[in-house]
MARBA-3410 file (N, C-alpha, C, O; in Angstrom, 1 decimal):
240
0.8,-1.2,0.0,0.0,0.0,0.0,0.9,1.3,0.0,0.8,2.1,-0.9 ~ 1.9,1.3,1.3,3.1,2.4,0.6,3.5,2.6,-0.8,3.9,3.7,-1.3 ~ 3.5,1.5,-1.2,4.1,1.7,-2.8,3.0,2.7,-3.5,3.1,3.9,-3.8 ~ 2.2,1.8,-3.7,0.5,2.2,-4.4,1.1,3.9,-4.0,1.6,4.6,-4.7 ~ 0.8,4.1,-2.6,0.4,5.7,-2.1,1.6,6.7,-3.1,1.3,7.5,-3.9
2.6,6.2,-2.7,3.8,6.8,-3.3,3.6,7.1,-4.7,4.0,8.3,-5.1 ~ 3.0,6.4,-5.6,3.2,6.0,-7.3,1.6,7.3,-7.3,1.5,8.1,-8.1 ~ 0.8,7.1,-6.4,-0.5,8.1,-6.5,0.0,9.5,-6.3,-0.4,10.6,-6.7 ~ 1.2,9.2,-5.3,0.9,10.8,-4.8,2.7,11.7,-6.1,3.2,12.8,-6.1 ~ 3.0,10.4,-6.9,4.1,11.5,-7.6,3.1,11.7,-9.1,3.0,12.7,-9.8
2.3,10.4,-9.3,1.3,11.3,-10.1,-0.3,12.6,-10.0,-1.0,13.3,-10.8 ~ -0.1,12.4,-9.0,-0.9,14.0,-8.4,-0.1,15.1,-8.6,-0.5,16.0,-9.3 ~ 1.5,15.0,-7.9,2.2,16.0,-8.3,2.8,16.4,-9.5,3.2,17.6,-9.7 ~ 2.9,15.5,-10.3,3.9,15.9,-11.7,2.3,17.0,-12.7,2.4,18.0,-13.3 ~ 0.8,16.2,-12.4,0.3,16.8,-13.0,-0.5,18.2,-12.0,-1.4,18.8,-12.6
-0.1,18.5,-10.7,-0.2,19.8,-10.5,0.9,20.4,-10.9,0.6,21.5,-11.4 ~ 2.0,20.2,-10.8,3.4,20.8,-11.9,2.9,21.1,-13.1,2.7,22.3,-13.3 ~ 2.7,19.9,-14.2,2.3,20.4,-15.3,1.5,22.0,-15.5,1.7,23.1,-15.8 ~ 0.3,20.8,-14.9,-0.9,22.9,-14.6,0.1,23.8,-14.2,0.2,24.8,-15.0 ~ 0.7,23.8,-13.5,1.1,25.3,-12.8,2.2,25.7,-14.0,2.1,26.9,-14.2
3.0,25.3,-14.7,4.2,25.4,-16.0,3.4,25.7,-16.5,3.2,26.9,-16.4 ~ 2.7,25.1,-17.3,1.6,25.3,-18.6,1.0,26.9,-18.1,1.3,27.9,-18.8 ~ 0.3,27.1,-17.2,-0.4,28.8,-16.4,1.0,29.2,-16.7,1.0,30.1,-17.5 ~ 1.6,29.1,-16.5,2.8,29.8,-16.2,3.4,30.9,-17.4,3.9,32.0,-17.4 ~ 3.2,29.8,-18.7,3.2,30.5,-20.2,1.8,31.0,-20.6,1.6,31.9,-21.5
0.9,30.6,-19.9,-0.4,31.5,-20.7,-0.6,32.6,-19.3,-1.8,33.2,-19.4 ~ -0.1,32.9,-18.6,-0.3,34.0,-18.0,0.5,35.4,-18.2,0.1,36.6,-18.1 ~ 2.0,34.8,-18.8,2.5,35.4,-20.0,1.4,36.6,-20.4,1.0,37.7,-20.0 ~ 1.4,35.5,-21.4,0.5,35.7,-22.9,-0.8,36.3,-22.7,-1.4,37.0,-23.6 ~ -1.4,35.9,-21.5,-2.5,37.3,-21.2,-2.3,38.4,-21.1,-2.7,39.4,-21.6
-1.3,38.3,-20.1,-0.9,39.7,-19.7,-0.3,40.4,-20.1,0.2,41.4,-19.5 ~ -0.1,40.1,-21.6,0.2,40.9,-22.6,-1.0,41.3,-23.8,-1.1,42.0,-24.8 ~ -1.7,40.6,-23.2,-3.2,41.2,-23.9,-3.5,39.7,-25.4,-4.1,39.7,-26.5 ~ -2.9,38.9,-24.9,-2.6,37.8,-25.9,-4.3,37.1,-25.7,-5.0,37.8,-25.0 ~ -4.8,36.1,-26.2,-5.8,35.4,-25.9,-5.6,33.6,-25.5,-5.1,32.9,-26.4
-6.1,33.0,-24.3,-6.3,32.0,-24.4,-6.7,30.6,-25.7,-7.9,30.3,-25.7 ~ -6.1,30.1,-26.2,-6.0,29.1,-26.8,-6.0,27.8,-26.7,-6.8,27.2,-27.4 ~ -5.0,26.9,-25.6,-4.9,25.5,-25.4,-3.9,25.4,-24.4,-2.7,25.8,-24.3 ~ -4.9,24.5,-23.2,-4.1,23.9,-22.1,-4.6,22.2,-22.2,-5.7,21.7,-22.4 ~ -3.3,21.7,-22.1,-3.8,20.2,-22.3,-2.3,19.7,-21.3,-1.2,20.0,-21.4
-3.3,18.6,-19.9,-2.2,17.9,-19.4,-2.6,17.0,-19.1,-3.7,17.0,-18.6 ~ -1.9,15.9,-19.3,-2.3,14.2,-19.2,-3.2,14.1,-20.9,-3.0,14.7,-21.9 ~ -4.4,13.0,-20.6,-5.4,13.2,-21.2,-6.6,14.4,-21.0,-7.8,14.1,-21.2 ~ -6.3,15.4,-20.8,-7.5,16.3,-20.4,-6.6,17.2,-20.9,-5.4,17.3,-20.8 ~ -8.1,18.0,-21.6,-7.5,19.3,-22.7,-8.9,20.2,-22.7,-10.0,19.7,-22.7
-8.6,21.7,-22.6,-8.6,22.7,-22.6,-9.0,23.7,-23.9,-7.9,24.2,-24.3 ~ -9.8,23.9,-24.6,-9.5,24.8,-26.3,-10.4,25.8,-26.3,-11.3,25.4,-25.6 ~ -10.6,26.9,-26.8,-11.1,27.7,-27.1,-11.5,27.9,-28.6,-10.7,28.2,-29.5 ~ -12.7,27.7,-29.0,-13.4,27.5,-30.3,-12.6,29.6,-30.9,-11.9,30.4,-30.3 ~ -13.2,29.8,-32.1,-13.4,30.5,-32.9,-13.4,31.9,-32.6,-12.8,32.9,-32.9
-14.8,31.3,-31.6,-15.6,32.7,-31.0,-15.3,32.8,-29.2,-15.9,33.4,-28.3 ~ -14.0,31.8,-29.0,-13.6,32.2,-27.9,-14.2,31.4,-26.6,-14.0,31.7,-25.4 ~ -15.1,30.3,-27.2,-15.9,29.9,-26.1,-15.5,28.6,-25.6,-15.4,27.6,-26.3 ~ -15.1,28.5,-24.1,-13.9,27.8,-23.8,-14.6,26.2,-23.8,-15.8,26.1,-23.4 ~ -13.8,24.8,-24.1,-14.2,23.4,-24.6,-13.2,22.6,-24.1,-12.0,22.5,-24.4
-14.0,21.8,-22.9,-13.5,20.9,-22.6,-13.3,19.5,-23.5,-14.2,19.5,-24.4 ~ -12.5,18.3,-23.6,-12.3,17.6,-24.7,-11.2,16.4,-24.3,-10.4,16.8,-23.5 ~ -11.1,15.3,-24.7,-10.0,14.1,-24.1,-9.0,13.7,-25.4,-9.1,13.0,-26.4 ~ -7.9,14.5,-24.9,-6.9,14.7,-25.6,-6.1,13.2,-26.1,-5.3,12.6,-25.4 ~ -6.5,12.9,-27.5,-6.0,11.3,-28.0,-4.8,11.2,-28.4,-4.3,10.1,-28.8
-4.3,12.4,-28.4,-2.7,12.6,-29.2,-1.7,12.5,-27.8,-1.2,13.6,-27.3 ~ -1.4,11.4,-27.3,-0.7,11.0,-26.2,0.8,11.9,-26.0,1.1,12.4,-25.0 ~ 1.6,12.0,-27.2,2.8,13.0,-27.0,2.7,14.3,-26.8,3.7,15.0,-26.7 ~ 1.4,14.8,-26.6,1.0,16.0,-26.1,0.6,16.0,-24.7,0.1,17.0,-24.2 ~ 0.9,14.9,-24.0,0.3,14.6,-22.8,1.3,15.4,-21.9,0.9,16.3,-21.2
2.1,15.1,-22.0,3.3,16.1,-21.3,3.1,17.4,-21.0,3.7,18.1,-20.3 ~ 2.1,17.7,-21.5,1.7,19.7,-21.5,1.9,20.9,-22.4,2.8,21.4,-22.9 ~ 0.5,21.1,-22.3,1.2,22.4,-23.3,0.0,23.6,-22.7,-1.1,23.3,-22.2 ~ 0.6,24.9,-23.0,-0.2,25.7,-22.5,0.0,27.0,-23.6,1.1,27.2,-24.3 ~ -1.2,27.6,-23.7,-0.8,28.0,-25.3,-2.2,29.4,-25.4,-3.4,29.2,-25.4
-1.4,30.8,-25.5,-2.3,31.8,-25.8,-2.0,32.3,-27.4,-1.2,31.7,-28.0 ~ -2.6,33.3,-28.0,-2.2,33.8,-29.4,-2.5,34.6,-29.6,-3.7,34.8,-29.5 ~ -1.5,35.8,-30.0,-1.7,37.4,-30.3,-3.1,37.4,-30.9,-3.5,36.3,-31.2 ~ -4.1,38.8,-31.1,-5.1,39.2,-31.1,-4.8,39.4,-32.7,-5.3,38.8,-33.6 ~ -3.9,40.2,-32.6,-3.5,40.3,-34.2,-2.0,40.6,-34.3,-1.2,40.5,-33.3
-1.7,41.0,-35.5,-0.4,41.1,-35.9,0.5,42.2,-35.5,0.4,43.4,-35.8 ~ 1.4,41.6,-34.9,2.2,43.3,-34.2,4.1,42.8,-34.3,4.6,41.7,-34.1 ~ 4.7,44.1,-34.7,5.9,43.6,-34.3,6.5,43.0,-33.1,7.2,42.0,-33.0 ~ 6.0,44.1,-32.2,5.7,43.1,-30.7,5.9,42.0,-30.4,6.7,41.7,-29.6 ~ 5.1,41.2,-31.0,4.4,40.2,-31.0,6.1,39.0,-30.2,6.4,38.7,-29.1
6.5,38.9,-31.1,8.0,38.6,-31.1,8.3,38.5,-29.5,8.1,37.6,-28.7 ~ 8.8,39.9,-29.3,9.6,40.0,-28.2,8.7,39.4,-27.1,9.3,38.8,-26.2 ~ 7.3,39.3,-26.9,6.0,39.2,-26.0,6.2,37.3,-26.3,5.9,36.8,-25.2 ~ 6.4,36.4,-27.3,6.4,35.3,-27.3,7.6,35.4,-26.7,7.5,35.0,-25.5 ~ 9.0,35.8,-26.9,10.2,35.1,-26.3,9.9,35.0,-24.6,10.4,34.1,-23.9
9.1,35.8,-24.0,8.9,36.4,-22.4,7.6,35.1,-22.2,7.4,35.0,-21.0 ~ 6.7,34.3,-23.0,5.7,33.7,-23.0,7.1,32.1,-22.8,7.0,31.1,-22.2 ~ 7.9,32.5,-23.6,8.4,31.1,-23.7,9.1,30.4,-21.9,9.1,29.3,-21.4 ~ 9.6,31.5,-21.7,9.9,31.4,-19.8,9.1,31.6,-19.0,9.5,31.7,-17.9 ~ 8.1,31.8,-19.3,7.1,32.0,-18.1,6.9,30.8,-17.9,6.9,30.7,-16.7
6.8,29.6,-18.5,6.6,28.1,-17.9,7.6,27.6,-17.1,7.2,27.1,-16.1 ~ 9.1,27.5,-17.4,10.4,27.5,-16.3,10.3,28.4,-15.3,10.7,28.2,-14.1 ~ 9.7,29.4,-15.5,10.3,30.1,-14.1,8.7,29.9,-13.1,8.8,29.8,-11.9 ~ 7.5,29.9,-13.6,6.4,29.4,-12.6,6.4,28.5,-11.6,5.9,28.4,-10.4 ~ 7.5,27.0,-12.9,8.1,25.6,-12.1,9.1,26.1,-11.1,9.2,25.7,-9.9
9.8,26.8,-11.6,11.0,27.0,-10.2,10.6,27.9,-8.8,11.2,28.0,-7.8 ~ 9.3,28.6,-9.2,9.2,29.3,-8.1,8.5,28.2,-7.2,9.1,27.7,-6.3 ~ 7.1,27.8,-7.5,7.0,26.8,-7.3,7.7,25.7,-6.1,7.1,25.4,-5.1 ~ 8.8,25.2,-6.5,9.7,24.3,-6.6,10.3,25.1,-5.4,10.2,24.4,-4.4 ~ 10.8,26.0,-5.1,11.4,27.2,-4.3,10.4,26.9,-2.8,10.7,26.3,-1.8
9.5,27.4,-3.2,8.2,27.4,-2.2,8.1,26.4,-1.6,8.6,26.4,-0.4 ~ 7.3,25.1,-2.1,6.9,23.7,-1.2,7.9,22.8,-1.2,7.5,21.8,-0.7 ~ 9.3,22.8,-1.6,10.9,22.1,-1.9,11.7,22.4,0.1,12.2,21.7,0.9 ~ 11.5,23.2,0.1,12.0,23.7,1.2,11.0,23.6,3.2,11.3,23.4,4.3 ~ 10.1,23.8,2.6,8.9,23.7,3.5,8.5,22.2,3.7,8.1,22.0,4.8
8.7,20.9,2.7,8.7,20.1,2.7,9.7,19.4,3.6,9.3,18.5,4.3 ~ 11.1,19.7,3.5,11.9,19.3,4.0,12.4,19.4,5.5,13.0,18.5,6.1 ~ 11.8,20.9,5.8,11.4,21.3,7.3,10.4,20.6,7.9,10.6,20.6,9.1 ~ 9.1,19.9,7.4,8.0,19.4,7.8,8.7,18.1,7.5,8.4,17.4,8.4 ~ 9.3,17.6,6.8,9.6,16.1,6.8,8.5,15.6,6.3,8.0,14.5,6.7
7.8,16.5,5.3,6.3,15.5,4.4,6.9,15.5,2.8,7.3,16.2,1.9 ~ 6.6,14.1,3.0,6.9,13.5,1.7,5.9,14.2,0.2,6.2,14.5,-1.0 ~ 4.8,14.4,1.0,4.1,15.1,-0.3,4.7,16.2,-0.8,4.7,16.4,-2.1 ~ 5.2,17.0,-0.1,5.0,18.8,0.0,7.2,18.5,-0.5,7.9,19.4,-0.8 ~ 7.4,17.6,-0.3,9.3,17.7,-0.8,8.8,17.3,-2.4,9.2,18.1,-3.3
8.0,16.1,-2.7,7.3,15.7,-4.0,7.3,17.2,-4.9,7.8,17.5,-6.0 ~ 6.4,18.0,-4.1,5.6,19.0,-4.7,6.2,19.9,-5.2,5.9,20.5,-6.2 ~ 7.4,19.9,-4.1,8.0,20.9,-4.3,9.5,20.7,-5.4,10.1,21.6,-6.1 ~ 9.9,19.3,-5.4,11.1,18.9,-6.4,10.5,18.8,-7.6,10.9,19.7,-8.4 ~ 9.4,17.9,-8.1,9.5,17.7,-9.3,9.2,19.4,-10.1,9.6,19.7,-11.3
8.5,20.2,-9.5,8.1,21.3,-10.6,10.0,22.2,-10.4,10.3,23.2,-11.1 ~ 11.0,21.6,-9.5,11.6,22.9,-9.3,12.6,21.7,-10.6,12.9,22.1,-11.7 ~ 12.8,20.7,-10.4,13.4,20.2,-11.8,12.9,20.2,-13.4,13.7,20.2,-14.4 ~ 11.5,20.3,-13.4,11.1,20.4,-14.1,11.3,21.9,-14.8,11.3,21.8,-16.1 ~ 11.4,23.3,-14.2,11.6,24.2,-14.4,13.3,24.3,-14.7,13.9,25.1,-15.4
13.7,23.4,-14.3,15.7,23.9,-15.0,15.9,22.6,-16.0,16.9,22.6,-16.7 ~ 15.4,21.9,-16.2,15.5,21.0,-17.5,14.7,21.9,-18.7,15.2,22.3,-19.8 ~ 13.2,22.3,-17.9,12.7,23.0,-19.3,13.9,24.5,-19.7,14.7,24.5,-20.6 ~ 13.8,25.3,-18.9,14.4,26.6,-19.1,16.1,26.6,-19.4,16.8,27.5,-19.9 ~ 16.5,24.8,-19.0,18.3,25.3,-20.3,17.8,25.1,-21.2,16.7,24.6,-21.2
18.9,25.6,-22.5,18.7,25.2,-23.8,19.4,23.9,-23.8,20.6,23.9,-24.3 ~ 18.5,22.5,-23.3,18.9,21.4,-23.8,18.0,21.2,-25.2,17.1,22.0,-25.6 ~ 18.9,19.6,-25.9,18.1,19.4,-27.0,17.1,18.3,-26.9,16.8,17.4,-27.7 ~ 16.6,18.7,-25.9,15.0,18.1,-25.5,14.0,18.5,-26.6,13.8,19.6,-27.0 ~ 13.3,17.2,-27.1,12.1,17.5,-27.9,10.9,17.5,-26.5,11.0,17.1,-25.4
9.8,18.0,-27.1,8.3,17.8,-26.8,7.5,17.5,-27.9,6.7,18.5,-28.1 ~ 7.4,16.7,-28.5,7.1,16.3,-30.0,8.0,16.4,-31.1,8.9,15.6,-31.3 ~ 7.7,17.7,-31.9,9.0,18.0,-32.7,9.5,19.3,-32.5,10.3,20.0,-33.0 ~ 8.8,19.4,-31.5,9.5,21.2,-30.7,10.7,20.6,-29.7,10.8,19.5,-29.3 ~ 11.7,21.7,-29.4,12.5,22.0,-28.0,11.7,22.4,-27.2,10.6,22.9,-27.5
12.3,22.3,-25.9,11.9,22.5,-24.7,12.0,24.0,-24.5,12.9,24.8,-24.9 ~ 11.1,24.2,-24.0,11.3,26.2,-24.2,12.9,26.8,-23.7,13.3,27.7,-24.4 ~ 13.6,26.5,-23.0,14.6,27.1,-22.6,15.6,27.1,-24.1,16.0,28.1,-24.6 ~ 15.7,25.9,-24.7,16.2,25.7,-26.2,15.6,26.1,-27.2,16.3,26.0,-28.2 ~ 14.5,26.6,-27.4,13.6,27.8,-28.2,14.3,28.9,-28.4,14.9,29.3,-29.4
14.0,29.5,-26.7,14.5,30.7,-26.3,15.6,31.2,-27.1,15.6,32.2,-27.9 ~ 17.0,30.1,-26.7,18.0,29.8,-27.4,18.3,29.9,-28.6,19.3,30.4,-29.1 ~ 17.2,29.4,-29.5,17.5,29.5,-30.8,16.9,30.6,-31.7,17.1,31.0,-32.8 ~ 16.0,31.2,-30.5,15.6,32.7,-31.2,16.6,34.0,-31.2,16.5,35.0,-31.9 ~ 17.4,33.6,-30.3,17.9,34.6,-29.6,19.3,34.1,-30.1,20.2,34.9,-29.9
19.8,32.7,-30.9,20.9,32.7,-31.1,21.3,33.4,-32.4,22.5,33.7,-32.4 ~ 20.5,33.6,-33.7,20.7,34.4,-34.8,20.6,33.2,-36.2,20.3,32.0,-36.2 ~ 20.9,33.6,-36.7,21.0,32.6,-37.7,20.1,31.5,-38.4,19.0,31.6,-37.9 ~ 20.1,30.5,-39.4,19.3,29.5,-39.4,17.9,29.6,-38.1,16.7,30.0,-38.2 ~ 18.6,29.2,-37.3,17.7,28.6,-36.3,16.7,29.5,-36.0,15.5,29.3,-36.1
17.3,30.8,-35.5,16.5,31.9,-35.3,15.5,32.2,-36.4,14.4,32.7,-36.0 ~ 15.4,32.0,-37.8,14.7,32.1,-38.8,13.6,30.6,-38.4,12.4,30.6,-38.0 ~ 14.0,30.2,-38.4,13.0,28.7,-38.1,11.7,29.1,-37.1,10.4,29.0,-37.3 ~ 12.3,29.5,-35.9,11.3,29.8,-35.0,10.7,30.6,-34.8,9.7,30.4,-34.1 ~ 10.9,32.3,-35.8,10.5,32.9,-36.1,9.5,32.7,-36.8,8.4,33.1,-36.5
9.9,31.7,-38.1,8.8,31.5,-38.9,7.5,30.3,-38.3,6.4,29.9,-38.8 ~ 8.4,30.2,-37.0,6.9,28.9,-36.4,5.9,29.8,-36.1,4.7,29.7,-36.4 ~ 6.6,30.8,-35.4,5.4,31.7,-34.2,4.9,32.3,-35.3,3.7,32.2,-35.1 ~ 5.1,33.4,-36.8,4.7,34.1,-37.7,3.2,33.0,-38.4,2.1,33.3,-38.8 ~ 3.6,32.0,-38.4,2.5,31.0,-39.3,1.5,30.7,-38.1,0.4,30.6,-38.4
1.8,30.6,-36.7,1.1,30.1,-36.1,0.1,32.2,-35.7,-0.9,32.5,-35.1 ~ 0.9,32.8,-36.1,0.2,34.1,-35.8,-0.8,34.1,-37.0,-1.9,34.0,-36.7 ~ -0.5,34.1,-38.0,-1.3,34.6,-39.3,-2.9,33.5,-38.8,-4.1,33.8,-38.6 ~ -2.1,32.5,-38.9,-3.4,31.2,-38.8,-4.6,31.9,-37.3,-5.8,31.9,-37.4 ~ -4.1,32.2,-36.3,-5.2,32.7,-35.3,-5.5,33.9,-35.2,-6.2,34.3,-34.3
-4.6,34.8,-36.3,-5.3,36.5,-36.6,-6.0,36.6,-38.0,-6.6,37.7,-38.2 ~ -6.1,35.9,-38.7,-6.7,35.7,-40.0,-7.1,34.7,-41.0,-7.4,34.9,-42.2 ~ -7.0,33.5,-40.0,-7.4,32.3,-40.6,-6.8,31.1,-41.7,-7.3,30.1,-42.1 ~ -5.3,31.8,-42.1,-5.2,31.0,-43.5,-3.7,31.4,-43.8,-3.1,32.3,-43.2 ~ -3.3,30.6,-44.7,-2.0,30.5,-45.2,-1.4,31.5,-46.1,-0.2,31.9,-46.1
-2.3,31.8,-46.7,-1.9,32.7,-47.9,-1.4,34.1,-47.6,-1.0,34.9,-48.4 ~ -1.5,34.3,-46.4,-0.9,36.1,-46.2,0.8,35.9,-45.6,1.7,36.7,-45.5 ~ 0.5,34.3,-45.3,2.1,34.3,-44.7,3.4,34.3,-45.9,3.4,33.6,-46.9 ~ 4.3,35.2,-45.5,5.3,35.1,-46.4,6.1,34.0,-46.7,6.8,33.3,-46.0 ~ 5.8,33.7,-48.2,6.9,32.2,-48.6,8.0,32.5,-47.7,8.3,31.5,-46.9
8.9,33.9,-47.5,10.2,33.4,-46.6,10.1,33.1,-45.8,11.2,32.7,-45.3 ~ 9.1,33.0,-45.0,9.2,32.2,-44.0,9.0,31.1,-43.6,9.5,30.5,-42.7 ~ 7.8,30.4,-44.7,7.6,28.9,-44.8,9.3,28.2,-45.4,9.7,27.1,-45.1 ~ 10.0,29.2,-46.2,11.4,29.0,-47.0,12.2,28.7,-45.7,13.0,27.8,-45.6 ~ 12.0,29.3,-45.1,13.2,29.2,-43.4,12.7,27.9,-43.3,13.5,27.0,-43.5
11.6,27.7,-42.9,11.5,26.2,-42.3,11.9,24.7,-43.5,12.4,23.7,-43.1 ~ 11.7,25.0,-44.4,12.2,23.9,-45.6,13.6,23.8,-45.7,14.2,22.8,-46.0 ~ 14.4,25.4,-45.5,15.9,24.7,-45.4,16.6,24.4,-44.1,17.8,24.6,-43.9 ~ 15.6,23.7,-43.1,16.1,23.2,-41.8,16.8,22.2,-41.6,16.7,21.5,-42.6 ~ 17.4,21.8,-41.0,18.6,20.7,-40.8,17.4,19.5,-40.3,17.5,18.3,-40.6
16.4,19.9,-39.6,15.4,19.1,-38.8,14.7,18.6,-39.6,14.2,19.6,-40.2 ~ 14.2,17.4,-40.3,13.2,17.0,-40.9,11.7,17.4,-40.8,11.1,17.8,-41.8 ~ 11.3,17.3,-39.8,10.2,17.5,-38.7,9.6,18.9,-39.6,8.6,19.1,-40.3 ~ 10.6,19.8,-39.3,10.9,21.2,-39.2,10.3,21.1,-40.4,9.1,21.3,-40.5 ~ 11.3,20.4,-42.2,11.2,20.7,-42.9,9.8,20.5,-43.7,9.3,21.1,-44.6
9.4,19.2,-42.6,7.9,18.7,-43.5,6.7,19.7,-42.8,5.6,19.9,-43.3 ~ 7.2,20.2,-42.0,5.9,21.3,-41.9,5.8,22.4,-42.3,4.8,23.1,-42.2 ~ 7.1,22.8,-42.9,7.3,23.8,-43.8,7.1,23.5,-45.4,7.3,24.5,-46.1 ~ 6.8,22.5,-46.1,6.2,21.7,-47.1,5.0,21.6,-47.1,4.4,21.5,-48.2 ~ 4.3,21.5,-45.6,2.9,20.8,-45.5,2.1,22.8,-45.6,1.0,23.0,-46.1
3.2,24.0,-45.0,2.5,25.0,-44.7,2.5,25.7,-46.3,1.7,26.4,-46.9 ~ 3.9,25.2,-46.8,3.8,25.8,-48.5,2.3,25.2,-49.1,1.4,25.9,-49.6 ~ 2.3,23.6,-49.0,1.8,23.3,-49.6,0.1,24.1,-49.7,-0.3,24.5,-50.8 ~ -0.7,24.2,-48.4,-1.7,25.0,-48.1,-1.4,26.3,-48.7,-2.2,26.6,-49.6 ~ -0.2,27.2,-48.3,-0.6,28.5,-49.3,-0.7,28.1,-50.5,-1.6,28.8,-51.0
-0.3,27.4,-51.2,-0.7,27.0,-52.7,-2.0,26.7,-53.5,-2.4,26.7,-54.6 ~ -2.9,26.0,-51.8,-4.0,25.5,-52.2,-4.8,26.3,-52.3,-5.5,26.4,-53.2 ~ -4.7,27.5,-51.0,-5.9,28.8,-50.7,-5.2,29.3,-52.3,-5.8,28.4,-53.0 ~ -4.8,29.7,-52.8,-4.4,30.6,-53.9,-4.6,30.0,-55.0,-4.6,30.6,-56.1 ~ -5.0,28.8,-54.8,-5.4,27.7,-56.6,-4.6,27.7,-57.2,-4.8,28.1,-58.4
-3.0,27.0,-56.8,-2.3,27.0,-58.2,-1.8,25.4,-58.1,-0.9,24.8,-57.4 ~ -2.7,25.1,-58.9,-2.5,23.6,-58.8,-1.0,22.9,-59.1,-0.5,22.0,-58.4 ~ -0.4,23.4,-60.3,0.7,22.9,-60.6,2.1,22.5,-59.5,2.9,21.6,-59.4 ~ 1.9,24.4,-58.7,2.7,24.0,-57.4,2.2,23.3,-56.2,3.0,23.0,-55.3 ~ 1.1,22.9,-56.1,0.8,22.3,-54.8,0.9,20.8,-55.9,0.3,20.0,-55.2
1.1,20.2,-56.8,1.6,19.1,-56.7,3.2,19.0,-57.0,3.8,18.0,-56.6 ~ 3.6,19.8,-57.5,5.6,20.0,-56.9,5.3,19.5,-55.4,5.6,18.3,-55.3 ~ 4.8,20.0,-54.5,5.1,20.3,-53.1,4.4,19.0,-52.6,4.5,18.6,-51.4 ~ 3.8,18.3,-53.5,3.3,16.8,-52.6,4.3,15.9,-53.3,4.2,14.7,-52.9 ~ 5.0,16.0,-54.0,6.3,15.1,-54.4,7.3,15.2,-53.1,7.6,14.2,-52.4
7.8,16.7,-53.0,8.5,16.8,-51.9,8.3,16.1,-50.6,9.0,15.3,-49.9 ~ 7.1,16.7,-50.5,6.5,16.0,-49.2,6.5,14.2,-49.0,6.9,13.9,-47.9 ~ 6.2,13.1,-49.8,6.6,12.1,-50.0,7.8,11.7,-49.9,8.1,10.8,-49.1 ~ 8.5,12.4,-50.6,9.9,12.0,-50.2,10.5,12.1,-48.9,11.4,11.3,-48.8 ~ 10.2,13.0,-47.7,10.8,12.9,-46.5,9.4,11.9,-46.1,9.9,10.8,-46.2
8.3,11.8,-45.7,7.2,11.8,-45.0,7.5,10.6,-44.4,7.0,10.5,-43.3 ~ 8.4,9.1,-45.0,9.1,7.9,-44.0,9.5,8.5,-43.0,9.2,8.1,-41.8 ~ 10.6,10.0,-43.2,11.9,10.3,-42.2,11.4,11.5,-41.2,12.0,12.1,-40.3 ~ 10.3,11.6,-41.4,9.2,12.6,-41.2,8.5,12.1,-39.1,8.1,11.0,-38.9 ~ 8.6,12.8,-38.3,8.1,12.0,-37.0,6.3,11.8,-37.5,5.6,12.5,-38.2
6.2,10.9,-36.9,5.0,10.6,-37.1,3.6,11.4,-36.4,2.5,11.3,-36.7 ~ 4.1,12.0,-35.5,3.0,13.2,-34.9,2.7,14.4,-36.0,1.6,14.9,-36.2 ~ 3.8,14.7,-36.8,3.8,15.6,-37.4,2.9,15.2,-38.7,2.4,16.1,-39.4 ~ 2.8,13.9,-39.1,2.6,13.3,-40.5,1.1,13.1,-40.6,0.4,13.2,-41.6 ~ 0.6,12.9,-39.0,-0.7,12.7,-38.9,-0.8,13.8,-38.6,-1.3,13.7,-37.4
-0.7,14.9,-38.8,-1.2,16.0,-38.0,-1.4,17.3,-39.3,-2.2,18.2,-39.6 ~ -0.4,16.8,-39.7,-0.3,17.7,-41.8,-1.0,17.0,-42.7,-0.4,16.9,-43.8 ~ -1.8,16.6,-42.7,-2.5,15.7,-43.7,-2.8,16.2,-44.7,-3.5,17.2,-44.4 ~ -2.6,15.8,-46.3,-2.8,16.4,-47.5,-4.2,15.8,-47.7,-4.4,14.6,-47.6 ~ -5.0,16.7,-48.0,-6.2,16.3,-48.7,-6.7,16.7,-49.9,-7.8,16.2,-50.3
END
């Protein structure tokens, strides 16, 4: 029965961790005037329809179980940028304060729960926040984001161009306003992953715009990686 209690009470705490990481980036992101979008931890998920009206839902895409917490500019601002890089640490640093708080208090009380409570979110907070090369599907772990926004180059174009596509798509609905160069950043990525969703997002601007000839160039391409392709990503881009 100790065992049992033990194995109950580090899954209580990893997913009050989660919650509190995940708030941690969308409180960011509000309080920059951002809008709620997607909290999903474990199987239980969180979304906000169209018109904003918040939907509960049982999240089947299991590599998403790990957490994600997720707001999106209102509309398009240069801003926008600097307000995600400050969204991307708000999830590390919520875990370490966290972790700060019931880590210490735990250890003075000698309760197993409250040392639980207080370790896993304060580790979880310095694994997420270095730039290791931790995936969370086919993303890095925000501290390696950060990193790659902020390092210049290649990479910094990549991430740029995630957050710009993931902007256009929840300020205006659609592919076609986003700039080929930036779908172009993600196709000449060293990351596969990277590259097929930068194929899958060309491919769409091609479709809204009706030019048929290039959206079948771009399903040749796409074939050709879509073996070397992770498979979250393959079911998740689907050409129709």
């Amino acid at each position: 029965m100790v065992v049992v209690k033990y194995i109950f009470t580090c899954i209580f705490c990893y997913l009050i961790s989660g919650i509190v990481h995940e708030l941690g980036h969308i409180a960011v992101g509000l309080a920059n005037g951002w809008k709620f979008w997607l909290l999903v931890i474990g199987p239980l998920g969180i979304k906000a329809d169209d018109n904003g009206k918040i939907k509960f839902y049982f999240e089947k895409n299991i590599t998403l179980w790990g957490g994600i917490g997720a707001t999106v500019p209102r509309r398009i601002d240069n801003n926008n940028i600097k307000i995600w890089s400050n969204v991307l640490l708000g999830g590390p640093l919520a875990s370490i304060i966290m972790g700060v708080i019931f880590l210490p208090i735990g250890l003075m009380m000698n309760n197993i729960f409250l040392i639980v409570l207080g370790a896993m979110p304060l580790s979880m907070g310095i694994i997420s926040g270095l730039p290791l090369s931790i995936r969370t599907g086919i993303l890095f772990v925000d501290g390696k984001r950060w990193y790659r926004l902020h390092n210049g180059g290649q990479e910094a174009k990549e991430e740029i161009a995630l957050f710009n596509i993931v902007e256009h798509l929840n300020t205006r609905g659609n592919y076609s306003t986003i700039k080929l160069s930036s779908i172009e950043a993600l196709i000449n990525s060293k990351e596969v992953g990277i590259r097929y969703y930068g194929y899958y997002s060309k491919y769409q601007y091609y479709k809204e715009l009706k030019c048929e000839e290039e959206m079948i160039e771009i399903i040749k391409k796409i074939e050709d990686i879509k073996d070397k392709a992770p498979k979250i990503i393959v079911e998740d881009c689907k050409i129709n």
